[in-house]
C-alpha positions in Angstrom: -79.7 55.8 158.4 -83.6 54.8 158.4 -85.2 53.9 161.5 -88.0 51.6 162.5 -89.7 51.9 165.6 -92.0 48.7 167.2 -94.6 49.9 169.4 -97.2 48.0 171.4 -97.5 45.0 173.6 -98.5 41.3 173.1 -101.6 41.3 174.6 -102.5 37.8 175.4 -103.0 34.0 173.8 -106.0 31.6 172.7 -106.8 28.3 171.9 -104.5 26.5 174.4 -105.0 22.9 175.7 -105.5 24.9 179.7 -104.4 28.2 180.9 -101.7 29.5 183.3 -99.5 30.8 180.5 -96.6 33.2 180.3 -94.8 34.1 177.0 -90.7 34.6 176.8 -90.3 36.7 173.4 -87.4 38.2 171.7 -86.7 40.3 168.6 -84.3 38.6 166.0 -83.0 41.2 163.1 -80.0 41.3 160.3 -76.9 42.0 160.7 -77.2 45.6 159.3 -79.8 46.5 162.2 -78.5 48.2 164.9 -80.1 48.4 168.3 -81.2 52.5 169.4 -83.3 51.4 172.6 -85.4 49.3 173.8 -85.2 45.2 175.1 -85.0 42.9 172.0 -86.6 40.2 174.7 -88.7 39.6 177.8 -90.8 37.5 179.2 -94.7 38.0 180.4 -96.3 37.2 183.7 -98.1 34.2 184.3 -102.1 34.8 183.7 -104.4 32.5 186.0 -107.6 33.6 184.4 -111.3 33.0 185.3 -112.2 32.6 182.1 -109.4 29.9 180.3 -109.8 31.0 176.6 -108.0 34.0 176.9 -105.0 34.8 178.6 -103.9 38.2 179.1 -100.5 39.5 178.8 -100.8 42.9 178.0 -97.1 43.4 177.8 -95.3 46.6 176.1 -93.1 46.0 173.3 -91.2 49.4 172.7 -88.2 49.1 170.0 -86.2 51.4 167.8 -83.5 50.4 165.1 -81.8 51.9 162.8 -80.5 50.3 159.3 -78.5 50.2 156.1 -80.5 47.7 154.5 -83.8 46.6 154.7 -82.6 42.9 154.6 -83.1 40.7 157.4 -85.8 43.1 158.5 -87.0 42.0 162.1 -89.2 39.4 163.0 -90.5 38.2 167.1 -90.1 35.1 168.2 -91.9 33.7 170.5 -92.4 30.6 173.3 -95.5 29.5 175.0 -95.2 28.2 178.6 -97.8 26.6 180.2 -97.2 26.7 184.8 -98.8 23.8 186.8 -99.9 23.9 190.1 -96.3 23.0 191.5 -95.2 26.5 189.5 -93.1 23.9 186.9 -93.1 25.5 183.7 -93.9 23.5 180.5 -93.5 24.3 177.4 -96.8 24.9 175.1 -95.5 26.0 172.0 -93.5 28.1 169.8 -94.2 30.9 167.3 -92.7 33.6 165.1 -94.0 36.6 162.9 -92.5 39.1 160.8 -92.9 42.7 161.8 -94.9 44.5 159.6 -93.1 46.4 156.6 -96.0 49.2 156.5 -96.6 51.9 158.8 -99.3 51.9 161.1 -101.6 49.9 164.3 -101.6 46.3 163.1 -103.3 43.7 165.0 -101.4 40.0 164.4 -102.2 36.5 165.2 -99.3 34.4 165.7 -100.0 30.6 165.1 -97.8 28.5 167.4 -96.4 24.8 167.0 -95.3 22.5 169.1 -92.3 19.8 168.8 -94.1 16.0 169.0 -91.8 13.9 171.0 -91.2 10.2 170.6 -93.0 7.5 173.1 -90.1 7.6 175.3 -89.8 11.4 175.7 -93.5 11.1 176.0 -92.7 8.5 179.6 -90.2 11.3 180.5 -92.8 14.1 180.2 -95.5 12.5 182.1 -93.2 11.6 185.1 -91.5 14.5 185.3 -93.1 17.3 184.2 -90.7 18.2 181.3 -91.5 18.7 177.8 -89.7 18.6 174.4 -87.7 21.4 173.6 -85.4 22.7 170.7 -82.1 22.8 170.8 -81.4 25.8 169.0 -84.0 28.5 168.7 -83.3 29.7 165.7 -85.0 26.5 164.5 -88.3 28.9 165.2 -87.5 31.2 162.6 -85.4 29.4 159.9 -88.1 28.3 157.4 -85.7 25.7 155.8 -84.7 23.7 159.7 -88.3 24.2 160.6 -89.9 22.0 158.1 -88.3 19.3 159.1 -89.8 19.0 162.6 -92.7 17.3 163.6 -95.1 19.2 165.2 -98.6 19.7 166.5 -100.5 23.2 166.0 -100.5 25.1 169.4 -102.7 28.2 170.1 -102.5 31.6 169.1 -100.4 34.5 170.5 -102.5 38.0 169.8 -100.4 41.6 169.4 -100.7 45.3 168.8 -97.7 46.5 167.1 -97.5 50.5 165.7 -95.0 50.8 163.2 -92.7 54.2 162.9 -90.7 54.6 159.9 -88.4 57.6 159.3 -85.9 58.0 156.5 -86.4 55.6 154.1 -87.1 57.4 151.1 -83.1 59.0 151.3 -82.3 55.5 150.2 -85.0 55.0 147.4 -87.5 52.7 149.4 -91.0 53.0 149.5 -93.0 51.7 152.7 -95.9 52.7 152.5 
C-alpha cells in the first residue's frame, strides 16, 4: 500500500478581531485511507499573548496513513475559538485545507470564515456569550453545503506540514 506521513505543527493564527485563541483540529480522509498512527484531532492551548496579532500554538501534527487510492486524499479542518475573561469559549471561525500532494516543508495559510447569524441570534450572543455554530461539520469541507452559508472572513491559521510519501510509484502515480 502507499503511505503518507503529515509532519509538523499548527503554529499559531493572525488577523483576529482580539486574542485569547485556541484551535480544535481534525484530519478528514477517504474511505480507502487507513489510519497507521497518530491523532486525526486535537485541540491547542489557549495563547494570551502580549502582543495580540499573533497567537502561538505551536502544536505537533504527526500522522501516517496508508492507501489504495489516492481519492479522498486528506484534508485538516479546523475551528477557531476565541476565551473571554470568564474562560467561555466562543467561536471565531472555521477553516479547512487540503494537505499538500508533494513532498516536502510547506508553509500554509489557512483563511477562516465565520457563520453570520440573524438579529435574533445576534440578541442571543450578546447576552449570553454564545455564538453561531454549524450543525454538521462537514459543512467546513463540503464545497457544495458551504456556499450556501453566509459568512464573514475570519483570520488566518499558519502551519508547517513535511510531507512523506513511500510507495507510490508501485501503483503508477507520480508525486513529485
Amino acid at each position: 500500500m502507499a503511505e503518507v506521513h503529515i509532519i509538523g505543527s499548527i503554529m499559531g493564527a493572525s488577523g483576529f478581531p482580539s486574542a485569547n485563541l485556541s484551535c480544535k483540529w481534525s484530519m478528514v480522509a477517504g474511505e480507502e485511507w487507513t489510519l497507521l498512527e497518530g491523532s486525526v484531532k486535537g485541540h491547542t492551548q489557549v495563547d494570551l499573548p502580549v502582543d495580540t496579532r499573533f497567537s502561538v500554538w505551536s502544536h505537533p501534527i504527526d500522522v501516517h496513513y496508508s492507501t489504495k487510492s489516492i481519492k479522498g486524499w486528506p484534508k485538516m479542518q479546523f475551528q477557531i475559538f476565541h476565551q473571554d475573561r470568564f474562560g467561555r469559549n466562543e467561536l471565531y471561525g472555521y477553516g479547512f485545507i487540503h494537505v499538500p500532494t508533494t513532498p516536502g516543508m510547506h508553509e500554509l495559510e489557512c483563511m477562516t470564515w465565520k457563520p453570520l447569524a440573524s438579529n435574533s441570534n445576534k440578541l442571543w450572543e450578546f447576552f449570553l456569550g454564545a455564538s453561531s455554530q454549524l450543525r454538521d461539520t462537514d459543512v467546513i469541507h463540503n464545497g457544495a453545503d458551504r456556499f450556501r452559508l453566509v459568512t464573514a472572513t475570519m483570520g488566518k491559521i499558519h502551519l508547517e506540514l513535511g510531507i512523506i510519501l513511500r510507495n507510490f510509484s508501485n501503483y503508477g502515480i507520480s508525486m513529485s
